[in-house]
C-alpha positions as CSV (number, residue, x, y, z in Angstrom):
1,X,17.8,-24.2,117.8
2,X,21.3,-26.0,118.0
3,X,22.0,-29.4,116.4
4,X,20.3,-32.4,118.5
5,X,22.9,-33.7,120.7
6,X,25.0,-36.7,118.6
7,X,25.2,-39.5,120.8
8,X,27.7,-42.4,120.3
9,X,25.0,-44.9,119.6
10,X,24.6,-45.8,115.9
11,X,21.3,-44.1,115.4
12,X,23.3,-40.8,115.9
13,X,25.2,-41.9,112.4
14,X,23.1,-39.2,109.8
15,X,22.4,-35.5,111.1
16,X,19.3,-34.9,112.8
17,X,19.6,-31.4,113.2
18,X,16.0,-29.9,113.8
19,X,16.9,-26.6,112.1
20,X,15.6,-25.4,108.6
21,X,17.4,-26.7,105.6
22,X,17.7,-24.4,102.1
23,X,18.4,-27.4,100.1
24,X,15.3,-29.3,101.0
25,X,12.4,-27.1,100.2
26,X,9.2,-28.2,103.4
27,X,6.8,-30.2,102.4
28,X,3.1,-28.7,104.0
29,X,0.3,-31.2,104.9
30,X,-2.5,-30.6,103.1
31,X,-5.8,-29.3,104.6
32,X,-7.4,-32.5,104.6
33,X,-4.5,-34.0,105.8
34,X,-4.1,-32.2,109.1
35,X,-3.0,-34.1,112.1
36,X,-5.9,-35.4,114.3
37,X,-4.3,-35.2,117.7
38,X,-5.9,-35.2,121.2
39,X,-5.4,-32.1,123.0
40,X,-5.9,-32.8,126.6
41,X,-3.9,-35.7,127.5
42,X,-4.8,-35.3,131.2
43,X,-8.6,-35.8,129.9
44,X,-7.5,-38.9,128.0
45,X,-5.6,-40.4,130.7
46,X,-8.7,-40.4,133.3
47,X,-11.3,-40.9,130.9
48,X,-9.9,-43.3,128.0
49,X,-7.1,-45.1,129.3
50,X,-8.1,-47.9,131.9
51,X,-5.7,-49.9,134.3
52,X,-6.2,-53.7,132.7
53,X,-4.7,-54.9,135.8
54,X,-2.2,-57.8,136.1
55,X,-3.9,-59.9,133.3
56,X,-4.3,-57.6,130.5
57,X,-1.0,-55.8,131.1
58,X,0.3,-59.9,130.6
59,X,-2.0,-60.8,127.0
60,X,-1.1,-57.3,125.9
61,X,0.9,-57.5,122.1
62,X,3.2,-55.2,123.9
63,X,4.3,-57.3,126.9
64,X,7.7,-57.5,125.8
65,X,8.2,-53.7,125.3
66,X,6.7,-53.0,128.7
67,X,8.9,-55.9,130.7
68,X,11.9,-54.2,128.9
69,X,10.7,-50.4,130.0
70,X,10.2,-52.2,133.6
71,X,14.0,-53.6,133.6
72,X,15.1,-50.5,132.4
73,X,13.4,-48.5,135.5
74,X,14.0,-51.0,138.4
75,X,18.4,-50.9,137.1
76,X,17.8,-47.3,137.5
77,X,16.2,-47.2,140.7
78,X,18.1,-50.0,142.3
79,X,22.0,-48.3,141.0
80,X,20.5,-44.8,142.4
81,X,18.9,-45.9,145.8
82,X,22.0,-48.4,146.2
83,X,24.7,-45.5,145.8
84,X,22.6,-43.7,148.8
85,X,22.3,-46.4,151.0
86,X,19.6,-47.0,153.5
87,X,16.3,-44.6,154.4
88,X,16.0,-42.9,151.3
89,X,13.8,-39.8,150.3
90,X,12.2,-40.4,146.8
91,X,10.2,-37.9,144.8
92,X,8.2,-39.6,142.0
93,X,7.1,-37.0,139.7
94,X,4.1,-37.8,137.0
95,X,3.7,-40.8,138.9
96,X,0.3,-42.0,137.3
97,X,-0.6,-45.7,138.6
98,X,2.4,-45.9,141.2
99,X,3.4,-48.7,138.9
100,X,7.3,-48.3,140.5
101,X,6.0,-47.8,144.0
102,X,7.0,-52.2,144.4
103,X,10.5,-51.1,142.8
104,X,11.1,-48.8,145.3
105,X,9.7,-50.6,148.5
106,X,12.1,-53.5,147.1
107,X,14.6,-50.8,147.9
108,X,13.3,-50.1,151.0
109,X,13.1,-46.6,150.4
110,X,12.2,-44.7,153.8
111,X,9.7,-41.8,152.3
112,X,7.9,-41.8,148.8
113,X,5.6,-39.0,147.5
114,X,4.0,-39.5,144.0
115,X,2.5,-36.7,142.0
116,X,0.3,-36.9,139.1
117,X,-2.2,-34.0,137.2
118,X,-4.9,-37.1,136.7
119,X,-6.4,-37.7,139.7
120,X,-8.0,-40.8,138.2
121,X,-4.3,-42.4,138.1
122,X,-3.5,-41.4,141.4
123,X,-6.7,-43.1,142.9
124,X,-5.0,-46.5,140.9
125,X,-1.9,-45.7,142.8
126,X,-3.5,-45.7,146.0
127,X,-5.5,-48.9,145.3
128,X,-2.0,-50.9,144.4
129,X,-0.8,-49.3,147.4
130,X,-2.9,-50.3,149.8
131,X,-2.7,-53.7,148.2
132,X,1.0,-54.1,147.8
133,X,1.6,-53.0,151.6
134,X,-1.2,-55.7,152.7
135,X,0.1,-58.5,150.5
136,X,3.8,-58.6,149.3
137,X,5.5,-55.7,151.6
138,X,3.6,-55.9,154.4
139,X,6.3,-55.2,156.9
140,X,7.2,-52.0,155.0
141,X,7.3,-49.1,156.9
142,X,7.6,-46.8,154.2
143,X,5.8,-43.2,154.4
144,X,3.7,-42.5,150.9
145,X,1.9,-39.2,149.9
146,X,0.3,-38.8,147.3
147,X,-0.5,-35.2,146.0
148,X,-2.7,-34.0,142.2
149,X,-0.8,-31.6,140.8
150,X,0.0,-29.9,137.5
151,X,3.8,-29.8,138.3
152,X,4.4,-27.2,135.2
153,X,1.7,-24.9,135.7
154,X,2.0,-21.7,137.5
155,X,-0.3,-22.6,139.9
156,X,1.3,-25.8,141.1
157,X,1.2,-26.7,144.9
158,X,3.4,-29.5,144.6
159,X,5.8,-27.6,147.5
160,X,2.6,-26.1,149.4
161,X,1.7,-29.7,150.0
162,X,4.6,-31.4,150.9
163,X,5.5,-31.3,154.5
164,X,8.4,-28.8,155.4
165,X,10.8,-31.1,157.1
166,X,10.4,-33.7,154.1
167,X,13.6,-33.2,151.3
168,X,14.6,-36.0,149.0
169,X,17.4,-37.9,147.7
170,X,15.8,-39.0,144.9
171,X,13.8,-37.3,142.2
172,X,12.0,-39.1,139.5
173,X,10.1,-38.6,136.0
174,X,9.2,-41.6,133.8
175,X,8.2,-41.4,130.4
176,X,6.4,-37.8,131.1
177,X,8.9,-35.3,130.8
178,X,7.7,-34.1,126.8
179,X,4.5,-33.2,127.8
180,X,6.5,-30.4,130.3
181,X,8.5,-28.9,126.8
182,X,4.9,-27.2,125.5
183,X,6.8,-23.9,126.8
184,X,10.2,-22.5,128.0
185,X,8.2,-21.4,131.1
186,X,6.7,-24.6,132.0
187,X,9.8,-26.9,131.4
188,X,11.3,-24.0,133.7
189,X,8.6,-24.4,136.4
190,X,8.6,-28.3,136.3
191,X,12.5,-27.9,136.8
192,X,11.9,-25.8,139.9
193,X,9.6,-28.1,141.2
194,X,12.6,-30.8,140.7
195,X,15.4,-28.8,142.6
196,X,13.9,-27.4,145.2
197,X,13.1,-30.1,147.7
198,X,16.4,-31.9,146.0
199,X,19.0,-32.2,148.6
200,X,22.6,-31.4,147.4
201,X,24.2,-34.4,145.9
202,X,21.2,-35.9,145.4
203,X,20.2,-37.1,141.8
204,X,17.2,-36.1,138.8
205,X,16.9,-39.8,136.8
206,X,14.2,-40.6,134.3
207,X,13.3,-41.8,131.0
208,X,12.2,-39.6,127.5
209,X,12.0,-40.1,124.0
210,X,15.5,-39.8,122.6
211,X,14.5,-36.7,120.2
212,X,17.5,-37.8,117.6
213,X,16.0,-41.0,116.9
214,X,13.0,-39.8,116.5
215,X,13.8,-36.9,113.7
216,X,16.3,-39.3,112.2
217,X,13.1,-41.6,111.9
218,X,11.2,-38.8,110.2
219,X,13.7,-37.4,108.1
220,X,14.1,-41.0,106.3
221,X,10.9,-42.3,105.4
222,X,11.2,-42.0,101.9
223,X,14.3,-44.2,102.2
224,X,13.6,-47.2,100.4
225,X,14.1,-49.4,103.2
226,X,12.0,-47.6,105.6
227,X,9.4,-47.2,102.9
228,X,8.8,-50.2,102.1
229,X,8.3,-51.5,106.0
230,X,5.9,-48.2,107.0
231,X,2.7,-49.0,106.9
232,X,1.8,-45.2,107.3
233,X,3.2,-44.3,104.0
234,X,-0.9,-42.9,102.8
235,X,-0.2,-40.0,105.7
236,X,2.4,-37.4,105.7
237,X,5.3,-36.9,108.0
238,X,3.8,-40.3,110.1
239,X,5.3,-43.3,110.5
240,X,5.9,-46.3,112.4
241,X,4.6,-50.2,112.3
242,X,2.2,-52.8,114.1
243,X,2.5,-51.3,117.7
244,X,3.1,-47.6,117.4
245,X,3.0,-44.6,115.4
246,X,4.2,-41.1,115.2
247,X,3.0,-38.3,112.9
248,X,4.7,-35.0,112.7
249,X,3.7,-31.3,111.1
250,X,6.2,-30.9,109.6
251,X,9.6,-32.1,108.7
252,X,12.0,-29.1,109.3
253,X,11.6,-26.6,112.4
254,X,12.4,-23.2,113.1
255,X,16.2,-22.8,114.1
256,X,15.0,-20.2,117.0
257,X,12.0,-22.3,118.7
258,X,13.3,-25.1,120.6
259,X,9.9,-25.5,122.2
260,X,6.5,-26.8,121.4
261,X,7.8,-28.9,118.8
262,X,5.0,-31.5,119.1
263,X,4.3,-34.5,117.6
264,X,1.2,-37.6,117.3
265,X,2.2,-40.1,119.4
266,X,0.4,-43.8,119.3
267,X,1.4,-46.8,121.1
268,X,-1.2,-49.9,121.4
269,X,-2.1,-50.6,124.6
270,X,-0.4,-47.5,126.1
271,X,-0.8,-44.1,124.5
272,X,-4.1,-45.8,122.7
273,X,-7.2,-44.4,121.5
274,X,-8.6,-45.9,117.5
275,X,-11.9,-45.4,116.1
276,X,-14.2,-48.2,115.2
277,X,-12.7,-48.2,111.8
278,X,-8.9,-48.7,113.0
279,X,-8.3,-44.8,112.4
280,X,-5.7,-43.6,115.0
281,X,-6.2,-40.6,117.5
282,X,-2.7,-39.4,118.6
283,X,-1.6,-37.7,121.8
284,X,0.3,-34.6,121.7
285,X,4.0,-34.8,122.7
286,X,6.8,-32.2,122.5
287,X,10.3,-32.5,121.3
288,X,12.8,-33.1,124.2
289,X,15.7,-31.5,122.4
290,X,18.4,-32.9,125.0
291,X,21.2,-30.9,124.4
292,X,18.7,-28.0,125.6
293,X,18.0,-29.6,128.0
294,X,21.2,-29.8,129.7
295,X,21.9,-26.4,129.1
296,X,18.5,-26.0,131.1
297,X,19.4,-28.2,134.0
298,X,22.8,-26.4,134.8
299,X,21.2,-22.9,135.5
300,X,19.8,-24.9,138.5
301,X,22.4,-26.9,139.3
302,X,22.1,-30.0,137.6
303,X,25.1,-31.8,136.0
304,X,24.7,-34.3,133.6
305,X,25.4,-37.6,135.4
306,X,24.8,-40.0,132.5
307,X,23.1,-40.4,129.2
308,X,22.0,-43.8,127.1
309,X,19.7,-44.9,124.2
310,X,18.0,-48.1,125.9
311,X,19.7,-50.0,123.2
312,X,23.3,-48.4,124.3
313,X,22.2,-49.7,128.0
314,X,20.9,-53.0,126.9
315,X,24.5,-52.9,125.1
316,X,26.2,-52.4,128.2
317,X,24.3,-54.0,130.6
318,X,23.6,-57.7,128.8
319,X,25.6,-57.7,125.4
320,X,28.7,-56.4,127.0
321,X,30.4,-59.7,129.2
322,X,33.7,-57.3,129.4
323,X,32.2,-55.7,132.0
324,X,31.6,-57.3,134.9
325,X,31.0,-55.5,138.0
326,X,28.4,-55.4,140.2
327,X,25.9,-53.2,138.7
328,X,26.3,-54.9,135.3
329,X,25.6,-58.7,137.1
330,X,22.9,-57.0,138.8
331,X,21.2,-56.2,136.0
332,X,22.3,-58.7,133.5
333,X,20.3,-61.2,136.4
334,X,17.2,-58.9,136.7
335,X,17.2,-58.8,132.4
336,X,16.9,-62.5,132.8
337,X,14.2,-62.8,135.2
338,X,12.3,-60.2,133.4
339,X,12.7,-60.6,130.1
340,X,11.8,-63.8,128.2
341,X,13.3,-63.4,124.5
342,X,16.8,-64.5,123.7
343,X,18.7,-62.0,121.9
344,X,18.4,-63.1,118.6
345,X,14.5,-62.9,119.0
346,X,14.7,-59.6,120.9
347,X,17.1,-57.8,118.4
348,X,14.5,-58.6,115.2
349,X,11.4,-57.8,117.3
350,X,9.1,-55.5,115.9
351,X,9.1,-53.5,119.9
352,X,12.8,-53.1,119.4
353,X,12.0,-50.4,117.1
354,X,9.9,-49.3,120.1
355,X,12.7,-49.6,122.6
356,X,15.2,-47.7,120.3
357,X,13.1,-44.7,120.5
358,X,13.8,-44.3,124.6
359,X,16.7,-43.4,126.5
360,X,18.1,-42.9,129.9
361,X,19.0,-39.6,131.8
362,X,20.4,-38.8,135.3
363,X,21.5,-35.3,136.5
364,X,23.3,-34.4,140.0
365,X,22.2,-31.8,142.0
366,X,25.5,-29.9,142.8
367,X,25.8,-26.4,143.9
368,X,27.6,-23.6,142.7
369,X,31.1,-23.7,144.5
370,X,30.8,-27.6,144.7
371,X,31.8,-30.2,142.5
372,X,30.6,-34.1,142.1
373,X,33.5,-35.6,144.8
374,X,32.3,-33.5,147.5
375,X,29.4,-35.8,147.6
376,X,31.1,-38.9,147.0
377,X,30.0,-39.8,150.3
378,X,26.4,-39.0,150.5
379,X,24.4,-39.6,153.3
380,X,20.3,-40.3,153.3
381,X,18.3,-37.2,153.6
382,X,16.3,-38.7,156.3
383,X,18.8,-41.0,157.8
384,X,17.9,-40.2,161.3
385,X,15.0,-38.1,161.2
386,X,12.2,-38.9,162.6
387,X,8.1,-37.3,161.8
388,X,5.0,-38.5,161.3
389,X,2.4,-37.7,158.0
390,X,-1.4,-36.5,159.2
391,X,-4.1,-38.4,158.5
392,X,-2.5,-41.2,157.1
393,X,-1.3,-39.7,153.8
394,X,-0.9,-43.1,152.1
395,X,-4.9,-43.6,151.9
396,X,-5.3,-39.5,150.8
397,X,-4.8,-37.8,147.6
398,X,-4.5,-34.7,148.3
399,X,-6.0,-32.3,145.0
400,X,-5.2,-29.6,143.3
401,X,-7.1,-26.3,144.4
């Protein structure tokens, strides 16, 4: 595998190359220290995890975190469906709860379909649908389909089901893409699924786990400082504090298999499961080794658009008072309505260890012969077309076969 992208942020200071090392001889968990990780996330997510609604999201521990995730996803959407202008096409891929369908109607986007493998999070979806479009956007006109679907597997019907007249501007995946890097194949497939009702010009955004934070994080936890504030320090290869935790294999990975690198993953309130004893059941999450990831992307035409660590964007979005064009007011104003810390408050905040672990990608689709100025003027997919869904698709899920 090549060396993890270095990124300009200072987490990117010490090597995090995921590659075997001769100097450092591998450390193997013992037997009775094997990982206890859930297998089947989509299981988890329809039988374990339960929508708390508006209260509970509010008295959750990890408010904060999830208000900063939220800023972080409406700047996206609002720079992306802003650059596009009016009736845009939005694909919203591993959806779960539709918790950005009011960020998008807010942008008056003109068609949204959401897909999701649990169908237990897409019948959420459809209830805050229906409830969003009776209470605060009740004038909206906006088209919504919702289809199950298993957007890496073989057998996905994502493009079976989606009407053939319907393309999009706008592709989506939120905090979902590592569970899509099991396999070469299946990142491949999902990255079909992405491109091919993508119009030309149109752009690929989302959010993952930066993967160079993450193996920096593991490859220093026997530094003193980070020692001494792990409270995972019985357990091999884990670490983390109050609100999350992530527990690895192993330390050093084969140079020539980028994929399946997986990982624990525990986040209260989130990506939660614990005994009755406190003991933590992790999720399974794979390794989004970014620079592979690009290199993925291009062979079907995706160009890299932009990159950031959510503390970079933080940086350059509300730290930064240099910069001060429209986007950046935007979002500095949105930060402030959202967010209720001051930054000395926010910068020492146990969740900001939480929030350094993200980041921010956007691709472009461009084809070959093309370059990014020939769609400096882009116009709405659906600008002036005009069709109707059957049987009212924003009340029907339609399943996988």
């Amino acid at each position: 595998m090549k060396e993890l992208e270095k990124k300009n942020s200072k987490h990117s200071n010490s090597n995090s190359d995921s590659s075997s090392s001769s100097d450092e001889e591998e450390e193997k968990p013992k037997h009775d220290e094997k990982i206890q990780v859930l297998e089947n996330h989509v299981r988890y997510y329809e039988r374990d995890l339960r929508d708390p609604g508006i209260e509970g999201r509010k008295a959750s521990r990890i408010y904060f975190l999830r208000s900063f995730n939220n800023w972080v996803k409406a700047c996206l959407i609002k720079k992306y469906t802003f650059k596009i202008g009016r009736n845009v096409s939005v694909l919203d891929l591993c959806c779960g709860r539709g918790g950005d369908l009011p960020k998008y109607f807010q942008s008056r986007v003109k068609i949204y379909v959401g897909s999701d493998i649990a169908e237990e999070l897409l019948q959420n979806a459809m209830d805050r649908l229906e409830k969003i479009t009776q209470e605060k956007f009740s004038g909206n006109n906006t088209k919504c389909f919702l289809i199950q679907d298993d957007l890496s597997s073989p057998t996905s019907v994502l493009l079976k089901k989606i009407p053939d007249q319907v393309f999009f501007d706008i592709v989506a995946c939120q905090f979902a893409l590592h569970y899509h890097f099991e396999t070469e194949d299946k990142i491949r497939k999902f990255l079909s699924n992405v491109v091919a009702k993508l119009n030309p010009g149109g752009f690929f955004f989302g959010t993952i786990i930066d993967a160079d934070v993450l193996v920096k994080r593991l490859r220093s936890i026997k530094n003193k400082e980070n020692f001494d504030k792990n409270p995972y320090n019985d357990k091999k290869f884990t670490f983390g504090n109050e609100y999350y935790s992530v527990q690895f294999a192993q330390k050093r990975f084969p140079i020539n298999k980028p994929y399946g690198i997986r990982y624990g993953f525990y986040l209260e309130d989130s990506i939660d499961k614990k005994d009755k004893h406190g003991n933590v059941d992790y999720i399974w999450e794979y390794l989004i080794i970014f620079k592979l990831f690009v290199e993925l992307a291009k062979e079907y035409e995706l160009e890299l658009v932009e990159n950031f660590n959510f503390e970079n964007f933080y940086e350059n979005n509300v730290i930064n008072e240099s910069n001060e064009d429209r986007e950046r007011t935007f979002n500095l104003n949105l930060f402030k309505k959202m967010i209720k810390l001051d930054h000395e408050k926010l910068s020492t905040s146990s969740q900001w260890d939480i929030i350094q672990l993200y980041k921010v990608f956007c691709f472009r689709k461009i084809p070959k012969g093309k370059t990014m100025k020939d769609y400096e003027r882009y116009t709405a997919v659906h600008d002036k077309t005009q069709f109707n869904f059957d049987n009212k698709p924003e009340l029907k899920i339609h399943k996988m076969v």
